[in-house]
C-alpha positions in Angstrom: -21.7 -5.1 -20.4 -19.0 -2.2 -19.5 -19.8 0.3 -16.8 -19.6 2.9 -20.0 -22.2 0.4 -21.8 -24.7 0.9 -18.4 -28.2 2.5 -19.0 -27.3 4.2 -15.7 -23.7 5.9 -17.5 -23.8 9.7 -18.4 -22.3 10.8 -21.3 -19.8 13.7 -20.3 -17.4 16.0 -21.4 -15.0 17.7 -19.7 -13.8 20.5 -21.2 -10.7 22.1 -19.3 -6.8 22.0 -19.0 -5.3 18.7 -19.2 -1.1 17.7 -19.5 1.3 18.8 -20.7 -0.5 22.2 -19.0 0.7 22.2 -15.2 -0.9 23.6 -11.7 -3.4 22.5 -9.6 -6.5 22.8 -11.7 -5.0 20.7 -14.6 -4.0 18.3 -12.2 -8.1 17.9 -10.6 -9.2 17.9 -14.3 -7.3 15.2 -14.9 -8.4 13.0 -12.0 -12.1 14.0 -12.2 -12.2 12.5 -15.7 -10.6 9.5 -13.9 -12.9 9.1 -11.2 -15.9 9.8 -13.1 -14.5 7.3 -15.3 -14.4 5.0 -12.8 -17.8 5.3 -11.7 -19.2 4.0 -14.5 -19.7 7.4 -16.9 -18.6 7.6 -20.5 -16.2 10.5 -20.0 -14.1 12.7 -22.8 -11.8 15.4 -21.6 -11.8 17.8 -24.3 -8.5 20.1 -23.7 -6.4 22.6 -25.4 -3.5 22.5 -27.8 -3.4 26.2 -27.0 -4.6 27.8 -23.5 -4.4 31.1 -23.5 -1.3 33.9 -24.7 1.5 34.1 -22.9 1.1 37.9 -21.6 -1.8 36.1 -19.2 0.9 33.7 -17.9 4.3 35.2 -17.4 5.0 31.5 -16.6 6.0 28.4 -18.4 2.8 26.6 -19.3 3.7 23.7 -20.0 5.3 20.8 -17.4 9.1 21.1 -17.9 10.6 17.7 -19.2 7.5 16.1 -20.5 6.3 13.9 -17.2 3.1 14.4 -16.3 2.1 15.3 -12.7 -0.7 12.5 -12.3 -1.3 9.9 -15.0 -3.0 11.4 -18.2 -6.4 10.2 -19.1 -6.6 8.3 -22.1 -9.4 9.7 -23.9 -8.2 13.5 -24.2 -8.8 15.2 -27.3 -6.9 18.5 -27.7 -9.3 20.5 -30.0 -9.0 24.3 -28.8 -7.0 26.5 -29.8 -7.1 30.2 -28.2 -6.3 31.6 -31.2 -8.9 29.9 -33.7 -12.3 30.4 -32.7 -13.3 28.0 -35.4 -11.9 25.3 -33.1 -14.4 26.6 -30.8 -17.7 26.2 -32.4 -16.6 23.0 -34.2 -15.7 21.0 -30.6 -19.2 22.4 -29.5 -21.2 20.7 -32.4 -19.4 17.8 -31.7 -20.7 17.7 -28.1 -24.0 18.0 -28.5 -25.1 14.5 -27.9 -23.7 15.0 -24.2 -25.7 14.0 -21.2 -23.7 17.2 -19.5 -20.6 19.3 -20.3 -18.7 20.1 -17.6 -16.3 23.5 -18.0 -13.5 23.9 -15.9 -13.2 27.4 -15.5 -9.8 28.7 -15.2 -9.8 33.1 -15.8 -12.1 35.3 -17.2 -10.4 36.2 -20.4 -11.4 32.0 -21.2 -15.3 32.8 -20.8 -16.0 34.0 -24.8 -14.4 30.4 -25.7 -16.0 28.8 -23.2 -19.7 30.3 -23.9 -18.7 29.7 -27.6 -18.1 25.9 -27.2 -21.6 25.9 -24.9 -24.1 27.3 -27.9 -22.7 25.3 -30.0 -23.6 22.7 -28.4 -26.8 23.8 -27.5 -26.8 24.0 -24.1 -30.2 25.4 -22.8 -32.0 24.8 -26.2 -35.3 22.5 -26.3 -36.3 20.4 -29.2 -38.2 18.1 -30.4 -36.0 15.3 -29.5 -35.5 17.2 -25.6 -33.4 19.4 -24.0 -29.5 20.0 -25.0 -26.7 19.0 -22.7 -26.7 20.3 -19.0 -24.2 22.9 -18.3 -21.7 22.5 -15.4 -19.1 25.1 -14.5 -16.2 23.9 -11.8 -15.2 27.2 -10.6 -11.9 26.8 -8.0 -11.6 31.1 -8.1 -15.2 32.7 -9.7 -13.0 35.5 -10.2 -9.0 35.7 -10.3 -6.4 36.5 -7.1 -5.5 39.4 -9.1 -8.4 41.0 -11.1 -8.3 43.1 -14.1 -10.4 45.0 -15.7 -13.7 43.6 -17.4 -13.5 40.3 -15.2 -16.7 40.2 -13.2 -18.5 41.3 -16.4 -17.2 38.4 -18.3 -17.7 36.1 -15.3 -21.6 37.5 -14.8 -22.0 36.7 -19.0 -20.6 32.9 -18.1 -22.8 31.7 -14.3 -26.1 34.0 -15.7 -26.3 31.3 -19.0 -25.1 27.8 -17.5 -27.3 25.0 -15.2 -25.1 24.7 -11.9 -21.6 26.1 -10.9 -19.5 23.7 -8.7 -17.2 25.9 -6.1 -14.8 24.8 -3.5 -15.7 27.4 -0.7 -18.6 29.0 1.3 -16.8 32.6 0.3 -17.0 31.6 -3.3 -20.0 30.3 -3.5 -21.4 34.0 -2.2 -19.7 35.5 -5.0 -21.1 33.2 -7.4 -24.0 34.4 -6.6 -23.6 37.4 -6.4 -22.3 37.1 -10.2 -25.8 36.0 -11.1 -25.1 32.1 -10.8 -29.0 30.6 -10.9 -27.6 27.3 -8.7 -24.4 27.3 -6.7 -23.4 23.8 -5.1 -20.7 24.1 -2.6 -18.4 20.7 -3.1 -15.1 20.0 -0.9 -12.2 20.3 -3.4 -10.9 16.4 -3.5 -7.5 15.8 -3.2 -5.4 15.6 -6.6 -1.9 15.2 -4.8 1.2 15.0 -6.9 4.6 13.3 -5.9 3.8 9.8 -5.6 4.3 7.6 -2.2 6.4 9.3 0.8 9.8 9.1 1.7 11.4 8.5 4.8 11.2 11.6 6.6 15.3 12.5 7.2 15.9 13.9 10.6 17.9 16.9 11.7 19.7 18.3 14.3 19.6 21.7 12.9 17.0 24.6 13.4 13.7 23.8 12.0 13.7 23.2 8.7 10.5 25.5 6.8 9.4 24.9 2.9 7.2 26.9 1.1 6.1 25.0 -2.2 4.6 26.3 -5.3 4.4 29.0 -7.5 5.4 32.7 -6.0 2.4 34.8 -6.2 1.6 38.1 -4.3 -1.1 36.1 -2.6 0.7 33.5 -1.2 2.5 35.6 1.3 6.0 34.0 1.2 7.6 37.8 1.8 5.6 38.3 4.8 7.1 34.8 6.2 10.7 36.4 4.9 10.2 39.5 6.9 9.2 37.8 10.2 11.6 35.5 9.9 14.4 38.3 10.2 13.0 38.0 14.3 13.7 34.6 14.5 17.0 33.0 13.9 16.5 29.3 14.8 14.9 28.4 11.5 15.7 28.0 7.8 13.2 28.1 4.6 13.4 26.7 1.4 11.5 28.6 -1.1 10.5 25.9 -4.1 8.5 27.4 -7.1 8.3 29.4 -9.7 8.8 32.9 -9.3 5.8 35.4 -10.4 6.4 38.7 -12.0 7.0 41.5 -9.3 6.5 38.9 -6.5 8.7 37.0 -7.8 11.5 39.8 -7.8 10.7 40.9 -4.0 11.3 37.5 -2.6 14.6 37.3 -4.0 15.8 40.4 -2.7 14.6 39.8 1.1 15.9 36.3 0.7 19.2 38.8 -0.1 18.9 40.2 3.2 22.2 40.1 5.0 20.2 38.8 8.2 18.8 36.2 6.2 22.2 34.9 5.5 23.0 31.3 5.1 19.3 30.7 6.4 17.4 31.0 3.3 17.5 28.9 -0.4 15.7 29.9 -3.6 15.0 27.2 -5.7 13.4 28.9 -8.7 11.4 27.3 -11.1 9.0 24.1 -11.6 8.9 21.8 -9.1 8.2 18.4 -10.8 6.0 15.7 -9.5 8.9 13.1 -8.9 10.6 15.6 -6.7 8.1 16.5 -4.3 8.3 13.5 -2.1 12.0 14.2 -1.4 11.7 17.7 -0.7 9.3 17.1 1.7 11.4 14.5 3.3 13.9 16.8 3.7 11.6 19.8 5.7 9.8 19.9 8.7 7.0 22.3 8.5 4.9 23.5 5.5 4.3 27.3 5.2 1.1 28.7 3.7 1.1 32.4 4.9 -1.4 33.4 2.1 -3.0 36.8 2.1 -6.1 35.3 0.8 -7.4 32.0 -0.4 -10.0 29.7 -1.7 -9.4 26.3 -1.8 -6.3 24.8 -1.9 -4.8 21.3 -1.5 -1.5 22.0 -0.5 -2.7 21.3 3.5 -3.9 17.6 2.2 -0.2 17.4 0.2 1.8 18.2 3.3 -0.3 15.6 5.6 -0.2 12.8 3.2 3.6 13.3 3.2 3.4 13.6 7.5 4.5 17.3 7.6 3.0 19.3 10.1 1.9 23.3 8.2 2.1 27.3 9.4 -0.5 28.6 7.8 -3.0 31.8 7.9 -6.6 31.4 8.5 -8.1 32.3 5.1 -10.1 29.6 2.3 -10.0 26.5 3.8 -7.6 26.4 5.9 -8.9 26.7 9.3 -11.1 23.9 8.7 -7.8 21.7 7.4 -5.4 22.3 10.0 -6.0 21.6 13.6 -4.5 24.0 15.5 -1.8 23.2 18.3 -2.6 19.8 17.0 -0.8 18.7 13.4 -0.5 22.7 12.6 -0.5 26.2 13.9 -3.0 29.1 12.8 -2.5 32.6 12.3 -4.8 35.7 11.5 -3.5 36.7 7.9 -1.8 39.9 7.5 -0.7 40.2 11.5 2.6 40.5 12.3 3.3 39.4 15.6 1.2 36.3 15.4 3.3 35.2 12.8 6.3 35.7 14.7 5.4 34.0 17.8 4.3 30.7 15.9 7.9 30.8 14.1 9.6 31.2 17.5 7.1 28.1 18.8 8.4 25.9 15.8 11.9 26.8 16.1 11.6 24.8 19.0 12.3 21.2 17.3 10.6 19.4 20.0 7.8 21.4 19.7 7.9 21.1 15.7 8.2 17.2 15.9 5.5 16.9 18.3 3.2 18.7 15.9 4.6 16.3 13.1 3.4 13.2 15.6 0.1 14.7 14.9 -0.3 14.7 11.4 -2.9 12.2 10.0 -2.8 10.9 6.5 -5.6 12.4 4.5 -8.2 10.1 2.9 -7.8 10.2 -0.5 -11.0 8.4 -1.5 -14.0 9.1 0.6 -13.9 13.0 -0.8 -14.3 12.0 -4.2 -17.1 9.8 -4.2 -18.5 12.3 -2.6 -17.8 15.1 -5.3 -18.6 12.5 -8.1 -21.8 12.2 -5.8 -22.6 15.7 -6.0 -21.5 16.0 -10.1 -23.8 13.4 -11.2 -26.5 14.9 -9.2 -25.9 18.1 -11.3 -25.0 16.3 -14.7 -28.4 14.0 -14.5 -31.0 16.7 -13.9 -31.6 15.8 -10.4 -31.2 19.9 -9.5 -34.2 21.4 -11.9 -36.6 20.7 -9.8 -36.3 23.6 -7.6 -33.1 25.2 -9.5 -35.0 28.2 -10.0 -35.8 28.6 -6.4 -34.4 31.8 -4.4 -32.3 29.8 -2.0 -29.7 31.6 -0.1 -26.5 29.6 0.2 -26.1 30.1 3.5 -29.1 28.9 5.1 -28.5 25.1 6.3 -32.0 23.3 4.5 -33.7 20.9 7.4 -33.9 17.6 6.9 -37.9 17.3 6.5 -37.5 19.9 3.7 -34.8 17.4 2.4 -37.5 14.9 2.4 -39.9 16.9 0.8 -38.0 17.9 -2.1 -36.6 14.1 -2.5 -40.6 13.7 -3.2 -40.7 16.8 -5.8 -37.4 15.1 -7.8 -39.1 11.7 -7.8 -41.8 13.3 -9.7 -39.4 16.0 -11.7 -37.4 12.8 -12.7 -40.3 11.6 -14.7 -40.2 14.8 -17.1 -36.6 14.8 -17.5 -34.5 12.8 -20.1 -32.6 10.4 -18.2 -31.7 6.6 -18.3 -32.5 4.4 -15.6 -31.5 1.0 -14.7 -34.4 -1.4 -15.5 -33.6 -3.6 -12.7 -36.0 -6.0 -11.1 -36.4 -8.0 -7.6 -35.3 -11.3 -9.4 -32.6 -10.0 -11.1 -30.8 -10.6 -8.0 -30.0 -14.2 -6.9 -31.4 -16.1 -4.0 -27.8 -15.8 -2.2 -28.5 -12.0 -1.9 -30.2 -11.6 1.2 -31.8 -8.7 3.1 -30.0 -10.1 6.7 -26.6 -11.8 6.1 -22.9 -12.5 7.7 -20.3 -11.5 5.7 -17.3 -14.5 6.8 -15.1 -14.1 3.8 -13.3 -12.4 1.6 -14.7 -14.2 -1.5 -18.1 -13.2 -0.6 -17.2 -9.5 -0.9 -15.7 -9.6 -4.2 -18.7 -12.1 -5.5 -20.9 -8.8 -4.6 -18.9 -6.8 -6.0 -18.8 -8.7 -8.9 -22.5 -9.0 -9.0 -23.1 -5.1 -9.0 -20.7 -5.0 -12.0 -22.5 -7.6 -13.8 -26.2 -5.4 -13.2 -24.7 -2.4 -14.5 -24.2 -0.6 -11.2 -21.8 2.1 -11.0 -18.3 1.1 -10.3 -17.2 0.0 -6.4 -13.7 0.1 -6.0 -14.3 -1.2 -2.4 -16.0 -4.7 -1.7 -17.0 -4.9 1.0 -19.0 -1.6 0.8 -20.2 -3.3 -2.2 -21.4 -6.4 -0.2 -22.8 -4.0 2.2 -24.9 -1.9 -0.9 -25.8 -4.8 -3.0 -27.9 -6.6 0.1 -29.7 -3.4 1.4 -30.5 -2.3 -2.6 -32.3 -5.7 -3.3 -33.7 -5.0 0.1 -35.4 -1.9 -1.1 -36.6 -3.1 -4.8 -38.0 -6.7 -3.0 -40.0 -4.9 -0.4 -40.4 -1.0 -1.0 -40.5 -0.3 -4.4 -44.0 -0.5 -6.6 -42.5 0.0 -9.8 -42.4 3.7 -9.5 -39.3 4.5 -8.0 -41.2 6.3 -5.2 -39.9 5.2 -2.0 -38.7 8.4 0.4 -34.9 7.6 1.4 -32.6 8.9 3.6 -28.7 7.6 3.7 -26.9 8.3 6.5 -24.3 6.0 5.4 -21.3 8.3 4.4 -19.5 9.0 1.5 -17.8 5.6 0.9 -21.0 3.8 0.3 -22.3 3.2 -3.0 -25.6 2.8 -1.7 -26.6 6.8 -2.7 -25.8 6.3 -6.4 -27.0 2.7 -6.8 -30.6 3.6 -5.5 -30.5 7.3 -8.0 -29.2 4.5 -10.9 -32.2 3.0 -10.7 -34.1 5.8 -10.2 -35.0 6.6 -6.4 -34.2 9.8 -5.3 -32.2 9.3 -2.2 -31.5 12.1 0.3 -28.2 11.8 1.8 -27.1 12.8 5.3 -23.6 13.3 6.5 -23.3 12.3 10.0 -20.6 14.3 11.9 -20.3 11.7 14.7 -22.1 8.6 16.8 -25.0 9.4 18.6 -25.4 12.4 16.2 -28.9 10.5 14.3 -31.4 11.8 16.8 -30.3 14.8 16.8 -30.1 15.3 12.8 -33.3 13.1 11.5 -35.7 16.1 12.1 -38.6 14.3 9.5 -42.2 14.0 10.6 -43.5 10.8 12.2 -43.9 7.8 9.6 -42.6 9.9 6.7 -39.6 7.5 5.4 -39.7 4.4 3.5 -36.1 3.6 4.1 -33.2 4.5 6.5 -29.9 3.0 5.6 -26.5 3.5 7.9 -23.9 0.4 6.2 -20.4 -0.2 5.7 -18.4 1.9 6.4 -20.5 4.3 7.9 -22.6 1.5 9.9 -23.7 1.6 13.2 -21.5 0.5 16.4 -22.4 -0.9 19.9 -22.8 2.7 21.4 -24.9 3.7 18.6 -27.0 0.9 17.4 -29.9 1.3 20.2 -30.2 5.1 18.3 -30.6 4.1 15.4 -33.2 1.3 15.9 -35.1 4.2 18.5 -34.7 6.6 15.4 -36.4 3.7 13.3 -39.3 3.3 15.2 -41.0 6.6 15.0 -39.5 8.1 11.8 -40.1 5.0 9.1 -44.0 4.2 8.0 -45.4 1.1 8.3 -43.3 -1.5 6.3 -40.5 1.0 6.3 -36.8 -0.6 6.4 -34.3 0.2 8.8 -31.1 -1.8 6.9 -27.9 -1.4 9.2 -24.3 -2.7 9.1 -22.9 -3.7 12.3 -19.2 -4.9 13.6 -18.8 -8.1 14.8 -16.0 -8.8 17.0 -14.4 -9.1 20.7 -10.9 -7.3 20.2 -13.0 -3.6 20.4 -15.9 -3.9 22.4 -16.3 -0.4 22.0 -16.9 -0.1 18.6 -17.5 -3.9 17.6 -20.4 -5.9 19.0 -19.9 -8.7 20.3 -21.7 -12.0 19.1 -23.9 -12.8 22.3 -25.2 -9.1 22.0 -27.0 -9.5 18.7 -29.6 -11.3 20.4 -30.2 -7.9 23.0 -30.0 -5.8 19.3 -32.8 -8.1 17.7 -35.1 -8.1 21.0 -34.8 -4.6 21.4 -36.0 -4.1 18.1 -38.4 -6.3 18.2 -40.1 -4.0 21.4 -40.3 -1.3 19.6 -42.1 -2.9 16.0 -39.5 -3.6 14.1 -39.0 -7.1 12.8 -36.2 -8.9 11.2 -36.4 -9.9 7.9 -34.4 -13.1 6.9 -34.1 -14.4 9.7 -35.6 -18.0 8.6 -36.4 -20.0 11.8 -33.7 -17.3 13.8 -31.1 -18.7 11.1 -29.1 -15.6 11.6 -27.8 -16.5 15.0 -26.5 -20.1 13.8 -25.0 -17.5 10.5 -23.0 -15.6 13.0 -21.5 -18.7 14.3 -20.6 -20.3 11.2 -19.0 -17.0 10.2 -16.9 -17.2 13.4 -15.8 -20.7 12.9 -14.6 -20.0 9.4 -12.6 -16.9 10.1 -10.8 -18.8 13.0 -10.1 -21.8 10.5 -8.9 -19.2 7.8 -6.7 -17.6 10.8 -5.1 -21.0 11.7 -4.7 -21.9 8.9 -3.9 -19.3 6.5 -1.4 -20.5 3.8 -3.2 -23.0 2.7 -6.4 -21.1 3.1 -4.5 -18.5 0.5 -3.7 -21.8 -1.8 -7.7 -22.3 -1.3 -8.4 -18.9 -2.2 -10.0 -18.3 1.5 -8.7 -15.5 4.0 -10.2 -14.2 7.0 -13.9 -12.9 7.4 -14.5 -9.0 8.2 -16.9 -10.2 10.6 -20.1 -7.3 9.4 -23.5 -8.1 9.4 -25.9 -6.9 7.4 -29.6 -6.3 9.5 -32.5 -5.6 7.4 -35.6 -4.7 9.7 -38.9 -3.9 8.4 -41.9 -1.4 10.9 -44.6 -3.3 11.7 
């Protein structure tokens, strides 16, 4: 069975800008439809053969030269036109067997096609067969940098009629609401990075070399970097984009400037995805001196290709840059401040100790975190208290977390939405609730396993191994058939465990944990309200956390409750890994304070650990022939499973 073919797959649409169109939002549709696609959803990307006239783009549209800017998903259909509104309601009656449609909002002069496509499909209708398709809007601006005329009206007729609108921002999700939006979820913008693998970085012995990237809007500020550059001779900018109207114009004049002289290029026009990695090779600092912002992911573009950034503090970019760190931070709009970091970077030892701080961005833990959050939305989790009067601002406590985990269990019921019928034996005997993992083979046999149940797609094994042990766990001891058991996963975005357990039904609340020793803190539930607490791979516990966890345990799970943790085992980092011969302190102080181990046949899991040990040294020793075997070294995680007296 394909993970399209799984009772746990929703059927999606995506309806938004795809290739050949270009820019940032094309580029995330694109990938969205990927990684939903990934995770097991049927997914159609429903695009346009034409976006919208030219007057509302004095750009090209299209991506110069035909080459994508990240790999085209295969199942596009190009059915909208802007200029027959046939095409409209025809793709909308072709939707309507949709678990969801998700609509990618890009300016307000696209919300009458957009609410066209939506009735047709009969979004927000109930029948006799059930309700329509759920309605999703990804908003990355609610409204435009530049308005005009008419646009929060048309925005206000759009968020007042749909389920849930997706934005990138706390600022944006405000206005969303203030637009009339009935459900706002706030979801970090994952990165969709064009430009392929780094380059080389190619030093200099020149002034500081500056690059501003993209298209030349009035927004983006690159004439206020001009002007205070006129202060500050030790540096040069490339200026890479298209140029924009008006802005456009004034850019190339300062750039003009006599004072500017020999210091400044203009490379107008596209900047296709196969050039990006060389032009930032070739550039040591990344300017973003925006006016204003939302969300942007031109911060992630410049770390994954180890270039420090200058930017103002507006959107998100305070909370991307670190400043003094792998960046500098100034107040947008002030003068002097933007000055005085310039002079700072024209220092080049200064400028390369800020690039020795740039981190590569993770590219995958954000987006199975937004998947997370759009199956949540697409599966009808959010009715249950979608009407509610929430303000977006108020951080919601973990015990009312809890409590409204309990209300979706039972809102669940009512709703139309396919589970996965899966039992306790459909998992075999080698699946067990306390285990070693010693090789790599055992990974991918797990991984291989959750494929085979109709889980949603794991691209990572061993998180799968991790998952697939603590979910049989939970249907083996906690679940009477009902899907009722009260979870909390503190386990991060990287673990599947989240969506396995809502696959089949459970209606997990997950916790993001900023940092070790952060659980007692954060767990604020009433005593013996949880059936299950899981922290696994990679999001496990470590040796200066573990005791917390277990203490958390004790008071917080109900009688037969399962604590089910992940834990490192190893001597080269004793401060993270655990060593061997400290298990046995782990399991005793458990023990103490009620919880028991479960699995552990006649203390079996000790003489595990050691067997584990002994094969990853043999693989180590020996590892060409243990590659000929198919063998290589163990991770060395084990899997604990404990269950409250």
């Amino acid at each position: 069975m394909s993970d399209a073919d799984s009772p746990a797959s929703l059927r999606l649409a995506v309806v938004g800008p795809t290739h050949p169109y270009k820019g940032g939002v094309a580029s995330h549709t694109t990938e969205l439809c990927h990684e939903l696609a990934e995770a097991g959803h049927d997914v159609t990307l429903v695009s346009w053969s034409h976006l919208y006239p030219s007057f509302l783009y004095p750009g090209e549209q299209a991506v110069p030269g035909g080459a994508p800017d990240v790999e085209p998903y295969p199942r596009t259909i190009r059915a909208l036109s802007w200029a027959r509104p046939d095409t409209w309601v025809r793709t909308g009656r072709r939707l309507r067997d949709m678990d969801a449609i998700i609509v990618v909002h890009v300016i307000p002069q696209g919300v009458p096609s957009n609410l066209a496509v939506l009735r047709a499909a009969g979004v927000g209708r109930t029948s006799s067969s059930g309700r329509g398709p759920r309605s999703i809007v990804i908003a990355h601006n609610v409204l435009p940098h530049e308005t005009r005329p008419g646009d929060r009206q048309l925005m206000e007729a759009l968020l007042r009629r749909v389920d849930s609108v997706v934005v990138h921002s706390d600022s944006q999700a405000k206005l969303a609401s203030e637009l009339g939006a009935g459900h706002v979820r706030e979801l970090d913008l994952p990165p969709h990075l064009p430009g392929g693998e780094p380059e080389k970085h190619v030093d200099s012995t020149g002034p500081t070399r500056l690059l501003a990237l993209g298209i030349v809007r009035d927004y983006k500020g690159v004439d206020l970097l001009l002007d205070a550059m006129l202060d500050v001779p030790d540096l040069t900018l490339t200026v890479a984009g298209e140029m924009w109207g008006d802005s456009g114009r004034r850019v190339k004049e300062l750039a003009a400037d006599p004072r500017l002289a020999g210091r400044v290029e203009v490379h107008s026009g596209y900047v296709p995805a196969d050039r990006i990695a060389s032009l930032m090779a070739r550039h040591d600092v990344l300017t973003l001196t925006y006016r204003h912002a939302t969300a942007s992911q031109n911060v992630l573009l410049a770390r994954r290709h180890g270039l420090p950034v200058l930017a103002t503090h507006v959107g998100t970019f305070g909370a991307q840059v670190r400043d003094g760190v792998d960046g500098l931070l100034v107040p947008a709009g002030d003068r002097a401040a933007l000055v005085d970091a310039l002079r700072r970077l024209s220092d080049r030892t200064y400028a390369g100790e800020l690039r020795s701080g740039v981190r590569p961005p993770d590219l995958s833990g954000p987006w199975a975190h937004y998947v997370g959050g759009i199956e949540a939305l697409a599966s009808a989790e959010s009715d249950a208290f979608a009407d509610e009067d929430t303000d977006v601002d108020e951080p919601v406590p973990a015990d009312t977390l809890v409590q409204r985990a309990k209300d979706l269990v039972t809102a669940a019921r009512l709703q139309r939405r396919r589970q996965l019928p899966l039992r306790p034996s459909d998992f075999p005997e080698w699946v067990r609730a306390s285990d070693v993992l010693a090789l790599d083979n055992d990974a991918l046999d797990a991984q291989d396993l959750a494929r085979e149940l109709g889980l949603p797609r794991c691209s990572d094994a061993v998180a799968a191994w991790a998952a697939v042990g603590a979910v049989a766990a939970v249907l083996r001891i906690r679940d009477d058939g009902r899907r009722g058991a009260v979870i909390v996963d503190e386990s991060g975005t990287k673990s599947p465990f989240a969506r396995w357990v809502r696959a089949l039904g459970f209606e997990p609340v997950e916790l993001e944990l900023t940092g070790r020793r952060t659980s007692v803190e954060v767990l604020d539930v009433d005593t013996a309200s949880l059936d299950v607490i899981a922290r696994i791979h990679p999001g496990g516990c470590g040796a200066d956390d573990i005791d917390h966890a277990v203490g958390q345990a004790s008071w917080a799970l109900r009688s037969g409750g399962l604590l089910i943790v992940t834990l490192p085992i190893g001597e080269d980092d004793p401060e993270w890994a655990v060593s061997p011969a400290d298990i046995r302190g782990v399991l005793a102080r458990a023990d103490d304070l009620g919880l028991v181990l479960v699995g552990d046949v006649d203390g079996d899991i000790t003489e595990r650990i050691r067997a584990a040990s002994t094969s990853a040294r043999e693989a180590r020793a020996t590892q060409p022939e243990a590659r000929r075997r198919g063998v290589t070294p163990a991770y060395g995680i084990l899997r604990l499973t404990f269950r409250r007296r």
